[in-house]
Structures are given as C-alpha cells and as structure tokens.
C-alpha positions in Angstrom: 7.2 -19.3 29.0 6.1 -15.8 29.9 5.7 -14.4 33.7 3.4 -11.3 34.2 4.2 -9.8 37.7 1.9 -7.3 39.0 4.5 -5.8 41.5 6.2 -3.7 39.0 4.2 -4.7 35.9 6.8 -5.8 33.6 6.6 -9.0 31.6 9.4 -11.6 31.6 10.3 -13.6 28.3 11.7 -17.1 30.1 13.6 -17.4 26.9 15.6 -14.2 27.1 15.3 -13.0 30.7 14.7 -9.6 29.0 12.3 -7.1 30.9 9.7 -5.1 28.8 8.8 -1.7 29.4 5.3 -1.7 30.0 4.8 2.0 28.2 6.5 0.5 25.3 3.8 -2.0 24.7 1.6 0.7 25.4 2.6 2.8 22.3 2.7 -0.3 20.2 -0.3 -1.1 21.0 -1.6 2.1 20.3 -0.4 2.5 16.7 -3.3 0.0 15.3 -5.3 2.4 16.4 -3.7 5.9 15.8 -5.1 7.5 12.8 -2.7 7.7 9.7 -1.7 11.5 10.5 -0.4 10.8 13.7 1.6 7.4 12.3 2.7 10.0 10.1 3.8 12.4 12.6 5.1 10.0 14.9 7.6 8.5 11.7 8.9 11.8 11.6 9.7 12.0 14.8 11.6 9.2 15.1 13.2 8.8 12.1 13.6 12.3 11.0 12.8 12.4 7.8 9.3 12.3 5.6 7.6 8.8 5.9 7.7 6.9 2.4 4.0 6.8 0.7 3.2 3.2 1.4 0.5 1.9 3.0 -0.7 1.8 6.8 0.6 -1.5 7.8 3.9 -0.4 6.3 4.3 2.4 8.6 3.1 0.7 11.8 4.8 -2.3 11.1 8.5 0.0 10.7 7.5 2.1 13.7 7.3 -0.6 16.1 10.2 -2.3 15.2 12.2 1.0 15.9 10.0 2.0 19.2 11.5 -1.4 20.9 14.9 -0.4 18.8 14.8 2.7 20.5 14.0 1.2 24.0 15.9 -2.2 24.1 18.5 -1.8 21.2 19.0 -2.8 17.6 20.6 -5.5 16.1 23.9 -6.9 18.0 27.4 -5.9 16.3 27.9 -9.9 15.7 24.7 -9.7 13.8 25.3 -6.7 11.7 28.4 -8.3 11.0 27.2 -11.6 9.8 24.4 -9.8 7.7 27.6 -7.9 6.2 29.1 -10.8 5.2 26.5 -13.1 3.8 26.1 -10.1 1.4 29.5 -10.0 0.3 29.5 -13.6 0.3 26.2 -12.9 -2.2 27.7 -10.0 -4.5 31.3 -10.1 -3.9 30.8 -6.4 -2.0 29.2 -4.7 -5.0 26.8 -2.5 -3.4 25.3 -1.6 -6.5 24.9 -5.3 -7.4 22.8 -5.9 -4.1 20.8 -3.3 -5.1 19.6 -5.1 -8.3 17.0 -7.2 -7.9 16.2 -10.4 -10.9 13.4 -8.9 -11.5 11.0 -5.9 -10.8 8.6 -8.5 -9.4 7.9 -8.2 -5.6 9.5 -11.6 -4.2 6.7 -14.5 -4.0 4.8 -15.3 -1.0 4.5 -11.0 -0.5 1.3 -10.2 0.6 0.0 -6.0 -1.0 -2.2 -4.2 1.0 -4.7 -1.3 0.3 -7.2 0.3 1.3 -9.3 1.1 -0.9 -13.3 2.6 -0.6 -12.9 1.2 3.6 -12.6 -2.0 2.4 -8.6 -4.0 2.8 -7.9 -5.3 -0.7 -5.0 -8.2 0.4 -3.1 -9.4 -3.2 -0.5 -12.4 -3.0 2.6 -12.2 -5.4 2.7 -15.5 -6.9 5.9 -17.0 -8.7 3.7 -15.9 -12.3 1.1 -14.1 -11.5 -1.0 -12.2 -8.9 -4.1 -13.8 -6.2 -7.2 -11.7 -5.5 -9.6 -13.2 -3.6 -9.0 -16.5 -4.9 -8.5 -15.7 -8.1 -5.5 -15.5 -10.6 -4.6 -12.3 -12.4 -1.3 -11.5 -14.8 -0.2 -8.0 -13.6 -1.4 -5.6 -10.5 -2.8 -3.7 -13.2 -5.5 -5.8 -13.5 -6.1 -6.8 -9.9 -6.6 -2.9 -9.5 -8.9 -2.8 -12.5 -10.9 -5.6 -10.5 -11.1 -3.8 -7.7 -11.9 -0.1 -8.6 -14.0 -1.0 -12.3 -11.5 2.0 -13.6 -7.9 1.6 -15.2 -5.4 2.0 -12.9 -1.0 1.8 -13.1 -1.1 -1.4 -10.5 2.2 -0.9 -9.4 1.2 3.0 -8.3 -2.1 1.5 -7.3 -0.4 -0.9 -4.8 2.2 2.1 -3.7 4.9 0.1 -5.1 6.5 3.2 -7.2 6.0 6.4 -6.6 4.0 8.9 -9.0 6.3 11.5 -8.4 9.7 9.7 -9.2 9.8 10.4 -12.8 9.7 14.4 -11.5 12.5 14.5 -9.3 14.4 12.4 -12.1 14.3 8.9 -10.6 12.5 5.8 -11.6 
C-alpha cells in the first residue's frame, strides 16, 4: 500500500516505511526524457568516469539505480556479504573464474536494444538462437542484416563489444 501526503509531498511505501524524496523522483523521471548528451554528462558526473558505449536504456536504467543509491543508500553490508559468499560458494573465490562466462552468448531471456533509423529494434536471446519480430535467426549478425539490408558484426551492431577494443589491446 502506498500513502501520497500533500502536506510535505513525500510518498510512503507501507511495506518499508521509507520516505522518498520528491526531487529524486523528479530527476528519475526526467531521464526518459533527457537527450542522450545530457545522460551522458550526467553519468559522468556521478560516476566519474566515461559512460560505456551501450545503448540508451542502458544508461538510464544504471543512472537511476545510483541517483536513489546516492539519496537512500546502496546495498546493506548483510547483503554485500551474502552476494560475497554465494560467489565463493559458486567459484571457490577465483575471481578470474567468475569472470568467465560458459559461453559468449548473452544469458537467455536478455532482451537487446537499438535504435536504429528512429525506430527501437527489441531482439530476444534465446537458449539457440535469436527473436526479431517474431522470427528466428542464428546469430545477431543476421538479425542486424534484417534490420539495416547491409552486413553488419551483430555483436558491435547490438553494442555488445566494443569496436575499439582490439586497439587498446583488449578483446
């Protein structure tokens, strides 16, 4: 159950008792609508560092997670704790082994976004394959054929590798 009090305008969550800043909401509200530069900006500024080249939802999606980290606090010691521990419990504490993934394969169920000509392009990693508007296709490569008519890397394409990682030595 949620309360909305007009005396001080701050929303109550009956499940947490927690109170949310008002101006908060405001600036995550506002990022659906900020232009890309700004987003862009605005990741700098609070993460101090360059924003990765992914897509839009990417970056509005990680900024509003660490506006209310900012505001209300991150994760709770406990938590970062547990986390710690399942991934021991995973790797035996082998950071490099938590690193590796089965497969270079997005996980299934992941949902790739682009933009691309003003038109969303939305792409579902199956267990197999890849979905495109209904359709099944074998690699991105050819989901981003379908989509542009041209010949495209689909994992670049989908801003899943970087272009300039090969350059700075790193794949």
């Amino acid at each position: 159950m949620t309360k909305f009090s007009t005396e001080n305008s701050r929303v109550e969550t009956a499940n947490s008792g927690l109170y949310h800043d008002p101006n908060v909401l405001g600036r995550l509200a506002a990022l659906k609508t900020m232009p890309t530069p700004e987003l862009k900006a605005q990741w700098r500024d609070l993460f101090d560092r360059e924003p990765p080249p992914y897509n839009r939802r990417f970056l509005e999606s990680r900024l509003a997670y660490r506006i209310q980290e900012l505001a209300f606090g991150g994760l709770k010691p406990e938590t970062v704790e547990r986390l710690k521990a399942l991934g021991e419990e995973f790797d035996g504490g082998n950071i490099a082994v938590r690193r590796i993934r089965g497969e270079d394969r997005p996980i299934a169920g992941t949902q790739l976004l682009r933009e691309w000509q003003g038109v969303e392009q939305t792409v579902t990693v199956l267990a197999d394959a890849y979905e495109w508007q209904g359709r099944p296709y074998q690699s991105l490569s050819s989901v981003a054929r379908a989509i542009t008519g041209t010949r495209w890397n689909g994992w670049l394409f989908f801003g899943l590798k970087n272009h300039r990682s090969k350059e700075r030595g790193r794949s």
